[in-house]
N, CA, C, O and CB atoms as a CASP TS submission, in Angstrom:
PFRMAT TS
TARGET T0000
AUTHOR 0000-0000-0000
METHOD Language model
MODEL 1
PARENT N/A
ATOM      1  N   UNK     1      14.311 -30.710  -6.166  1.00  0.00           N
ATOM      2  CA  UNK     1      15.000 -31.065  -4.952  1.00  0.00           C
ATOM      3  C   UNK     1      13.977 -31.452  -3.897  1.00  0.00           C
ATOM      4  O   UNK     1      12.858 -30.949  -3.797  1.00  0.00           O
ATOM      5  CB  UNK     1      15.890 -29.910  -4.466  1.00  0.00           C
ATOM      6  N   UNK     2      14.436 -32.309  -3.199  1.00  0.00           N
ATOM      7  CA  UNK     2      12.751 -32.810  -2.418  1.00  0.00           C
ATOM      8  C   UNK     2      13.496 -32.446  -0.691  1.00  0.00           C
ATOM      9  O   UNK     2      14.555 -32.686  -0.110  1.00  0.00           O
ATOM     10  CB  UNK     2      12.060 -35.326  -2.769  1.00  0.00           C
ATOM     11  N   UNK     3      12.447 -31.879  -0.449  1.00  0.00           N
ATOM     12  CA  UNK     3      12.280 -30.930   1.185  1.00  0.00           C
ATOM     13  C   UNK     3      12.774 -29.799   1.171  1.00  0.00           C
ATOM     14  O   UNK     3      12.906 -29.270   2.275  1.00  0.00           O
ATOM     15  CB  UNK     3      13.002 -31.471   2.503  1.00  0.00           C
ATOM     16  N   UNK     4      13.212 -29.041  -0.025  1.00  0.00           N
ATOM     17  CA  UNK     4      13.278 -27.630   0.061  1.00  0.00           C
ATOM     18  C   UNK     4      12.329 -26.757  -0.846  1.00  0.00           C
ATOM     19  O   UNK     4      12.351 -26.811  -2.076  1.00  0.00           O
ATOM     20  CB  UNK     4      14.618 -27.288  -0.215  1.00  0.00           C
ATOM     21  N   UNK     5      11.470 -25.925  -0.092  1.00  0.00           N
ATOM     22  CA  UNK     5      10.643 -25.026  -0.374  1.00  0.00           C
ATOM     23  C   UNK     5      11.303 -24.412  -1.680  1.00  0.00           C
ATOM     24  O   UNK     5      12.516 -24.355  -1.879  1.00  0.00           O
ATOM     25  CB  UNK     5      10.400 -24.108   0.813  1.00  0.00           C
ATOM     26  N   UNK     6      10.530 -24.061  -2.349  1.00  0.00           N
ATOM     27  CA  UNK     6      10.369 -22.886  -3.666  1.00  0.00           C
ATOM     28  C   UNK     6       9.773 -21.622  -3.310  1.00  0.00           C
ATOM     29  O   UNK     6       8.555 -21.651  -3.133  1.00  0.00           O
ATOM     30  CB  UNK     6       9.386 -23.393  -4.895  1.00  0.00           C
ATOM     31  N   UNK     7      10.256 -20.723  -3.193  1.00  0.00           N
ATOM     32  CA  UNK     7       9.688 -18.923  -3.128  1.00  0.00           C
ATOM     33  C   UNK     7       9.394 -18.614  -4.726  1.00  0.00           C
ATOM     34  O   UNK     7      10.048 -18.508  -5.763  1.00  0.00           O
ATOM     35  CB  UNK     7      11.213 -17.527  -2.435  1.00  0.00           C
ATOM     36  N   UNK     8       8.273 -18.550  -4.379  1.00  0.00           N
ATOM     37  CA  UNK     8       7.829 -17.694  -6.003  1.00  0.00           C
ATOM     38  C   UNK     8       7.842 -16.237  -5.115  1.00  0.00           C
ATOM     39  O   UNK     8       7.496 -15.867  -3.993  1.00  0.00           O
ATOM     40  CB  UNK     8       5.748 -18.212  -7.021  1.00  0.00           C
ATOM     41  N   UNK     9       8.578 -15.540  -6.563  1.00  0.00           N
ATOM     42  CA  UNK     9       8.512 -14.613  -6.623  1.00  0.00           C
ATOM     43  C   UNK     9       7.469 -13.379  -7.022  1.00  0.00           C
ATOM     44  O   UNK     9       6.925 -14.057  -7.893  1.00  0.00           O
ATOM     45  CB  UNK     9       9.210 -14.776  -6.957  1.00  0.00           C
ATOM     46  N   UNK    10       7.008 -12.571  -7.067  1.00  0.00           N
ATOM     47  CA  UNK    10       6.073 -11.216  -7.524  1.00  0.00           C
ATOM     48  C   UNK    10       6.675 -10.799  -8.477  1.00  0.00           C
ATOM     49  O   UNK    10       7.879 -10.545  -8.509  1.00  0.00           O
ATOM     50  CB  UNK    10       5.857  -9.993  -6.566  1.00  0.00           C
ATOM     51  N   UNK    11       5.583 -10.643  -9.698  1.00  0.00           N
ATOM     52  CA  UNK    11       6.125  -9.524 -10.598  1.00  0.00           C
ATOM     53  C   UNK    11       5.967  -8.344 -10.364  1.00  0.00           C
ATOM     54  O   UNK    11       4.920  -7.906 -10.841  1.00  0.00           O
ATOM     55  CB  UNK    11       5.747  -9.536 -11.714  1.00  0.00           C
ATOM     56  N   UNK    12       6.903  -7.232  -9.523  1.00  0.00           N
ATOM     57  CA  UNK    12       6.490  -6.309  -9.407  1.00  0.00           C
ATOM     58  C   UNK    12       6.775  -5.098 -10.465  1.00  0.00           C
ATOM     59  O   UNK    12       7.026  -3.912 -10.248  1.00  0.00           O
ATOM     60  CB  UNK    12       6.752  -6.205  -8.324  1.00  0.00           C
ATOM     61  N   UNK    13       6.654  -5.778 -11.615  1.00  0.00           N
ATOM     62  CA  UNK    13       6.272  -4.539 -12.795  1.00  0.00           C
ATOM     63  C   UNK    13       5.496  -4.868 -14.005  1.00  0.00           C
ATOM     64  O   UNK    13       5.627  -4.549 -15.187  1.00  0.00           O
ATOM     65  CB  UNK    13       7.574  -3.921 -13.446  1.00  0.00           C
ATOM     66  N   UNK    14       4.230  -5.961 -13.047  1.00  0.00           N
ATOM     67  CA  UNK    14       3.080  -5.749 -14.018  1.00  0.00           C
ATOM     68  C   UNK    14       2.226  -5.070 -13.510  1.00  0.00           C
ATOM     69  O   UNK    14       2.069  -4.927 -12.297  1.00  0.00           O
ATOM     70  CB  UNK    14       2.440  -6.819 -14.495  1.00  0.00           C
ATOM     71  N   UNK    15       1.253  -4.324 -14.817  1.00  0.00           N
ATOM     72  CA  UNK    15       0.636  -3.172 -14.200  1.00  0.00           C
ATOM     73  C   UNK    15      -0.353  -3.149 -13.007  1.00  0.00           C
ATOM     74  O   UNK    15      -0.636  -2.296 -12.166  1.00  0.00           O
ATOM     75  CB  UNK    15       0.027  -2.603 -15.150  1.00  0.00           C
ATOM     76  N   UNK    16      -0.782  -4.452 -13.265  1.00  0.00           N
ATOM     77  CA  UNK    16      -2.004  -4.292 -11.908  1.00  0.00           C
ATOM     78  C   UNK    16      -0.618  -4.464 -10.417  1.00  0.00           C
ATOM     79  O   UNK    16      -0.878  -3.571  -9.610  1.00  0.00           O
ATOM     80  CB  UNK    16      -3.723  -6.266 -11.936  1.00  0.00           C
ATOM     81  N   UNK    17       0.260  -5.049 -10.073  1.00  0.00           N
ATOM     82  CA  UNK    17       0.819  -4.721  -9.102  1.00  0.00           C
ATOM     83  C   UNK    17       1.439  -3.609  -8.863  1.00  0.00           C
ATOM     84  O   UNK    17       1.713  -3.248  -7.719  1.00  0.00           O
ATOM     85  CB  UNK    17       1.384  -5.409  -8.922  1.00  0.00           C
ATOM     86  N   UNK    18       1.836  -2.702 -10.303  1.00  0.00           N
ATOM     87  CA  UNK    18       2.447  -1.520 -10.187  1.00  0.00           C
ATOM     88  C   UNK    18       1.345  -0.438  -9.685  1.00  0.00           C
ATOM     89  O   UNK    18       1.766   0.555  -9.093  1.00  0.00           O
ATOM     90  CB  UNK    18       3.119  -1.180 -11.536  1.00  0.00           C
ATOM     91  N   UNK    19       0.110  -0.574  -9.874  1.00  0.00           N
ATOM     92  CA  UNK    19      -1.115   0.282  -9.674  1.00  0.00           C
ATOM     93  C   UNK    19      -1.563  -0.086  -7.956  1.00  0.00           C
ATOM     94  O   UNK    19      -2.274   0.694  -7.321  1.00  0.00           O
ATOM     95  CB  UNK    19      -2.469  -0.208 -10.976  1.00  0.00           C
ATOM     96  N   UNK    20      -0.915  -1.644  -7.234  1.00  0.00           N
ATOM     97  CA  UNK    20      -1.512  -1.666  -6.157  1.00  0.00           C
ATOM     98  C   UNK    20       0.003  -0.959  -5.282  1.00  0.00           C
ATOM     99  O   UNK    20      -0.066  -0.181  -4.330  1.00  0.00           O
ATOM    100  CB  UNK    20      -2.215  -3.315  -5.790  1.00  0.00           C
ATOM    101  N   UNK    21       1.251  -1.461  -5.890  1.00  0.00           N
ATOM    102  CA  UNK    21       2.656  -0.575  -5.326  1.00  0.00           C
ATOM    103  C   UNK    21       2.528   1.030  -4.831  1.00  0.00           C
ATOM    104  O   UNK    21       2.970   1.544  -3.803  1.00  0.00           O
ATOM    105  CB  UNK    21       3.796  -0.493  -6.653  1.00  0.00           C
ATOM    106  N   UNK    22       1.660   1.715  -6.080  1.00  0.00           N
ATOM    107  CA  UNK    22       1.258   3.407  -5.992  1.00  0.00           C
ATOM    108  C   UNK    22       0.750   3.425  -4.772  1.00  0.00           C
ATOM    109  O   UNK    22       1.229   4.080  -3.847  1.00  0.00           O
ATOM    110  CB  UNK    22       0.103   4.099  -7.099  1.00  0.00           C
ATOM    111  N   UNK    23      -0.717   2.371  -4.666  1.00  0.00           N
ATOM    112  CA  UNK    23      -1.529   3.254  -3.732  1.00  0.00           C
ATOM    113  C   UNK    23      -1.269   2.907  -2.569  1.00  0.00           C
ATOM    114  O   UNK    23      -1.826   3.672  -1.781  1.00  0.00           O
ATOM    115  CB  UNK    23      -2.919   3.251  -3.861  1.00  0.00           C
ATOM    116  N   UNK    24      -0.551   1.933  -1.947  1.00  0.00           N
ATOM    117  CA  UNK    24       0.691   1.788  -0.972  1.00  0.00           C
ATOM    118  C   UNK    24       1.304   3.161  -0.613  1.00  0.00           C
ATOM    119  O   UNK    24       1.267   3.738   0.474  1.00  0.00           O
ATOM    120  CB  UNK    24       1.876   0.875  -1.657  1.00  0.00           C
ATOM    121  N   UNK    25       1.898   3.568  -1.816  1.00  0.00           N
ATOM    122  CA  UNK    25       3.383   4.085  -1.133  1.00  0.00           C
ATOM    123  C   UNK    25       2.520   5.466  -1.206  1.00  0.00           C
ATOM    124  O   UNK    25       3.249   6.327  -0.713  1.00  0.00           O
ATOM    125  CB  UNK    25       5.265   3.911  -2.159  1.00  0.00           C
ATOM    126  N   UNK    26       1.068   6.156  -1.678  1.00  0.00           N
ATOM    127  CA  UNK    26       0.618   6.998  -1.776  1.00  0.00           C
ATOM    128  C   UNK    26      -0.289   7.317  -0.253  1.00  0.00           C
ATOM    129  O   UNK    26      -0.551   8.429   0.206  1.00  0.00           O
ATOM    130  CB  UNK    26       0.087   6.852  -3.017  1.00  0.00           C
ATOM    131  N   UNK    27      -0.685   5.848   0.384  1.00  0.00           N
ATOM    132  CA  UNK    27      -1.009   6.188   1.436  1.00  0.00           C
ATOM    133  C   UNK    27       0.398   6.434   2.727  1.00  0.00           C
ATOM    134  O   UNK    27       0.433   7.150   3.728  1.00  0.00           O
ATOM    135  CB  UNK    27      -2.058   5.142   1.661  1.00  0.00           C
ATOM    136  N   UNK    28       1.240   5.656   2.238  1.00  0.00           N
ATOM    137  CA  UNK    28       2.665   6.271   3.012  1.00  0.00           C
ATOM    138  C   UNK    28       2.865   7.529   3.301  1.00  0.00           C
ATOM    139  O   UNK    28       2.746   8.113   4.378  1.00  0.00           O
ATOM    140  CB  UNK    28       3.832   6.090   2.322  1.00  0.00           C
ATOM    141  N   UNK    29       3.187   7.926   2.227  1.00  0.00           N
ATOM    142  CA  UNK    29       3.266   9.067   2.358  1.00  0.00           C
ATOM    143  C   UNK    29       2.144  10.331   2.632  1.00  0.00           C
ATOM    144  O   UNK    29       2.523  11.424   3.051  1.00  0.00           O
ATOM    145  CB  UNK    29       3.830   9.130   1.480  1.00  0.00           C
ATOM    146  N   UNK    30       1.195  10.129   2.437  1.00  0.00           N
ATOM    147  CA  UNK    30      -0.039  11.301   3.429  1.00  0.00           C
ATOM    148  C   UNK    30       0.248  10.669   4.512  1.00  0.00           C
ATOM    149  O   UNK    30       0.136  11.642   5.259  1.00  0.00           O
ATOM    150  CB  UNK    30      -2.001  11.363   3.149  1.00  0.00           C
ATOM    151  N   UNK    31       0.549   9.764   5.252  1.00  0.00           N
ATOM    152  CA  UNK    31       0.926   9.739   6.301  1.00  0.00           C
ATOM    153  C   UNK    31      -0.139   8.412   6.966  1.00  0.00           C
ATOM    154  O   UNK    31      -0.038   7.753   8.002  1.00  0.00           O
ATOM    155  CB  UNK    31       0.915  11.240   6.843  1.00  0.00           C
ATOM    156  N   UNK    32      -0.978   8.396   6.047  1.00  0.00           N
ATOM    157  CA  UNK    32      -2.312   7.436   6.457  1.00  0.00           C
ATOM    158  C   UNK    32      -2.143   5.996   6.850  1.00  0.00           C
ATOM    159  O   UNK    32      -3.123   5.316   7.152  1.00  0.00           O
ATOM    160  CB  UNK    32      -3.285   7.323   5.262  1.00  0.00           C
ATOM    161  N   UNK    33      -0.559   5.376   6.854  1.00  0.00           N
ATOM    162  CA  UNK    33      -0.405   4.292   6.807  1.00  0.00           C
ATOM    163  C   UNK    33       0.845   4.501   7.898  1.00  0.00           C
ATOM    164  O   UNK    33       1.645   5.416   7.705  1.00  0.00           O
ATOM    165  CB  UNK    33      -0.310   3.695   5.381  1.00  0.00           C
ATOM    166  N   UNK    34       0.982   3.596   9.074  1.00  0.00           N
ATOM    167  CA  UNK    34       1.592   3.669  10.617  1.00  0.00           C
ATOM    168  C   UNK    34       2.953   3.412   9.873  1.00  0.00           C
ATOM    169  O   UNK    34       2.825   2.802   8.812  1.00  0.00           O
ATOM    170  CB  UNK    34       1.004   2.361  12.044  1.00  0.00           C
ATOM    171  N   UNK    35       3.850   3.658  10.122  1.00  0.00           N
ATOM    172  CA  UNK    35       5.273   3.186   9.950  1.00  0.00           C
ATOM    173  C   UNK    35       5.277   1.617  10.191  1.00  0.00           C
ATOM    174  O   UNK    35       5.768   0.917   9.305  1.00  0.00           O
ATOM    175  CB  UNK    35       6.303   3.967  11.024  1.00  0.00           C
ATOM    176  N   UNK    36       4.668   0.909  11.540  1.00  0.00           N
ATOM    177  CA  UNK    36       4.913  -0.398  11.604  1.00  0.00           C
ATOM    178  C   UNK    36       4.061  -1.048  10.998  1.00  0.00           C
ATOM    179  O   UNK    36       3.937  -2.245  11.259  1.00  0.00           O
ATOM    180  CB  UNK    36       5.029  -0.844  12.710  1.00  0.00           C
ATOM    181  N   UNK    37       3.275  -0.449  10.060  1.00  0.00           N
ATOM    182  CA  UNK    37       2.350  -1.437   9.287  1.00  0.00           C
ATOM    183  C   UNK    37       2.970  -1.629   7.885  1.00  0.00           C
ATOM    184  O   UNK    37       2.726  -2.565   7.124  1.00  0.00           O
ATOM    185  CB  UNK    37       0.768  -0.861   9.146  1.00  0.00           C
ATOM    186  N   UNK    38       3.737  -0.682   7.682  1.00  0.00           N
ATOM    187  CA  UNK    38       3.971  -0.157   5.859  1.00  0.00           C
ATOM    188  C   UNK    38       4.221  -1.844   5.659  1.00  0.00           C
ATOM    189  O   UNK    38       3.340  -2.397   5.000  1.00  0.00           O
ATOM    190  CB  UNK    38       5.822   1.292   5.239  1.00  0.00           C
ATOM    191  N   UNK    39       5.253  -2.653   6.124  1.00  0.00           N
ATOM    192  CA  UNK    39       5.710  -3.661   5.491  1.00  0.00           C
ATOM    193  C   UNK    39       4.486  -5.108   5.382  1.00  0.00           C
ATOM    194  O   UNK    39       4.267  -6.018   4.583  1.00  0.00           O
ATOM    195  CB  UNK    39       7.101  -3.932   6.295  1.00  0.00           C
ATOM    196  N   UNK    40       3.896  -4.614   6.754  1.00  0.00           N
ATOM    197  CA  UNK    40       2.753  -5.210   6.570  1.00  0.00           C
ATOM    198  C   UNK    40       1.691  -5.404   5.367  1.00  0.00           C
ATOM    199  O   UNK    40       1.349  -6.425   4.772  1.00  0.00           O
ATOM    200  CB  UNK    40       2.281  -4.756   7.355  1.00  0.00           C
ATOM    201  N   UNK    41       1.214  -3.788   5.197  1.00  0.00           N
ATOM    202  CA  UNK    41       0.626  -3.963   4.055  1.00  0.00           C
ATOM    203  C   UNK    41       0.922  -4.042   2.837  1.00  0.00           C
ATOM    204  O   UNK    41       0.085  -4.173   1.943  1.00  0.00           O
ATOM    205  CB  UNK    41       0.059  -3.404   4.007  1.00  0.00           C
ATOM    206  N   UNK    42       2.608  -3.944   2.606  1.00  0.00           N
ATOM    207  CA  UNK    42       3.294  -4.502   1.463  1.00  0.00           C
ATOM    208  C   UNK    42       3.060  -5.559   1.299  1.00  0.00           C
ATOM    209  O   UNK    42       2.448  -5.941   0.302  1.00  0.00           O
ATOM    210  CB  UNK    42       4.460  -4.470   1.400  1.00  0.00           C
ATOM    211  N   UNK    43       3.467  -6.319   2.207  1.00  0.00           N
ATOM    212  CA  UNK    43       2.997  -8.106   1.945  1.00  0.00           C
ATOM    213  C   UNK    43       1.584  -8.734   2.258  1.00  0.00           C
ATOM    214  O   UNK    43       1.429  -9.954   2.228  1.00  0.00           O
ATOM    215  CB  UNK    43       3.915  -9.082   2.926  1.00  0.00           C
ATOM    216  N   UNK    44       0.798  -8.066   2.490  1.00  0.00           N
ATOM    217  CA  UNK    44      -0.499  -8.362   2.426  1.00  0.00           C
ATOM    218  C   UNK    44      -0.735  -8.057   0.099  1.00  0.00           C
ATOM    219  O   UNK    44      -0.926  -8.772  -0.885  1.00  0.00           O
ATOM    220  CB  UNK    44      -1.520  -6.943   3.920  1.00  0.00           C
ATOM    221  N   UNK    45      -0.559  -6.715   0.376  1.00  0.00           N
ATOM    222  CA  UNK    45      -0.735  -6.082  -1.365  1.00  0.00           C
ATOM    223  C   UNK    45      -0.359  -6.968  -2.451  1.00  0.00           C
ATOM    224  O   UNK    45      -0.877  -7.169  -3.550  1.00  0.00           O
ATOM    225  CB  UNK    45       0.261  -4.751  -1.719  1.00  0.00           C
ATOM    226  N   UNK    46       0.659  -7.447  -1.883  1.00  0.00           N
ATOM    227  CA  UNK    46       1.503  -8.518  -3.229  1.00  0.00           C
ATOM    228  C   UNK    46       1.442 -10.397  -2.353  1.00  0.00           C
ATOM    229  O   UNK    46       2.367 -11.193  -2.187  1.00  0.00           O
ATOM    230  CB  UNK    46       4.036  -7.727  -3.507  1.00  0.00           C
ATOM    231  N   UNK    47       0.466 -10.473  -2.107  1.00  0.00           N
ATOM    232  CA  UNK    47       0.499 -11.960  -1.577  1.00  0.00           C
ATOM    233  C   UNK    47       1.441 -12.104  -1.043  1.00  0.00           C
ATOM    234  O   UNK    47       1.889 -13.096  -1.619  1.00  0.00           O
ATOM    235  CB  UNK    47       0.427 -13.008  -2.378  1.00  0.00           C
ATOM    236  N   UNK    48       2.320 -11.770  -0.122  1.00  0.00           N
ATOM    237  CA  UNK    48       3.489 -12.376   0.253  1.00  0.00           C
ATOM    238  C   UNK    48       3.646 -12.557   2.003  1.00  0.00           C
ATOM    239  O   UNK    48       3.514 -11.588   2.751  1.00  0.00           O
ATOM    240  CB  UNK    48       4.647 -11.466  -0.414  1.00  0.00           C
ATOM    241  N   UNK    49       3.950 -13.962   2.505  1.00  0.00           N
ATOM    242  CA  UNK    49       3.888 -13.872   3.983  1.00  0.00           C
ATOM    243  C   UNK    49       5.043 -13.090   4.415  1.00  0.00           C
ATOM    244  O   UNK    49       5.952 -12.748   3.659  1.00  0.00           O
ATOM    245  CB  UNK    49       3.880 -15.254   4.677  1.00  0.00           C
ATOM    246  N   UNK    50       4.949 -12.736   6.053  1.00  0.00           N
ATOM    247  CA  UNK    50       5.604 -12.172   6.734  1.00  0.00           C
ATOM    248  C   UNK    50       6.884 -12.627   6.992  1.00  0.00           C
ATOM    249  O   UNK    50       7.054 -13.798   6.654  1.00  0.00           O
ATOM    250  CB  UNK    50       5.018 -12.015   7.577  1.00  0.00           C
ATOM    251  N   UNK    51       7.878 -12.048   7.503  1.00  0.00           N
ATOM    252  CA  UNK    51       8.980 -12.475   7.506  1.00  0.00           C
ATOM    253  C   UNK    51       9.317 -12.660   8.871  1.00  0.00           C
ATOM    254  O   UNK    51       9.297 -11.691   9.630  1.00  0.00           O
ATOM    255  CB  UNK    51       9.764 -11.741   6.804  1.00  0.00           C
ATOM    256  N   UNK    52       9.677 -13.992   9.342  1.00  0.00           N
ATOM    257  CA  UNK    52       9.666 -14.726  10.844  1.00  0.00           C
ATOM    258  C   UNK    52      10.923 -14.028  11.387  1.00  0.00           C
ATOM    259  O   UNK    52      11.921 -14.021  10.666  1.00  0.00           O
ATOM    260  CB  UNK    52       9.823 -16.626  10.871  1.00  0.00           C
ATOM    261  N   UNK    53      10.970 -13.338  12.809  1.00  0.00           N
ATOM    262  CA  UNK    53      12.403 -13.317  12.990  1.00  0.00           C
ATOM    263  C   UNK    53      12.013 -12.308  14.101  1.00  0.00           C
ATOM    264  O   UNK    53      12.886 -11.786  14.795  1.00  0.00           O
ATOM    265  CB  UNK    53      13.520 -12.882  11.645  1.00  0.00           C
TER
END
């Protein structure tokens, strides 16, 4: 289709993203990671831009 973008998607259950998902949600939870960053560094972890809005 010409002028509409394609979103590739993440595999998020191959192992090297499942191993970067852990240490995400492992710094979440000790607390080491701000609440307003978590989504941040979700989409930094898995290549993915921010969401405009």
């Amino acid at each position: 289709m010409f002028g509409k973008k394609t979103q590739q998607s993440s595999d998020l259950t191959s192992p090297e993203n499942v191993k970067k998902g852990q240490q995400v949600y492992d710094r979440i939870v000790s607390g080491k990671c701000k609440t307003k960053d978590v989504t941040a560094e979700l989409d930094a972890t898995y290549g993915r831009k921010p969401k405009r809005g």
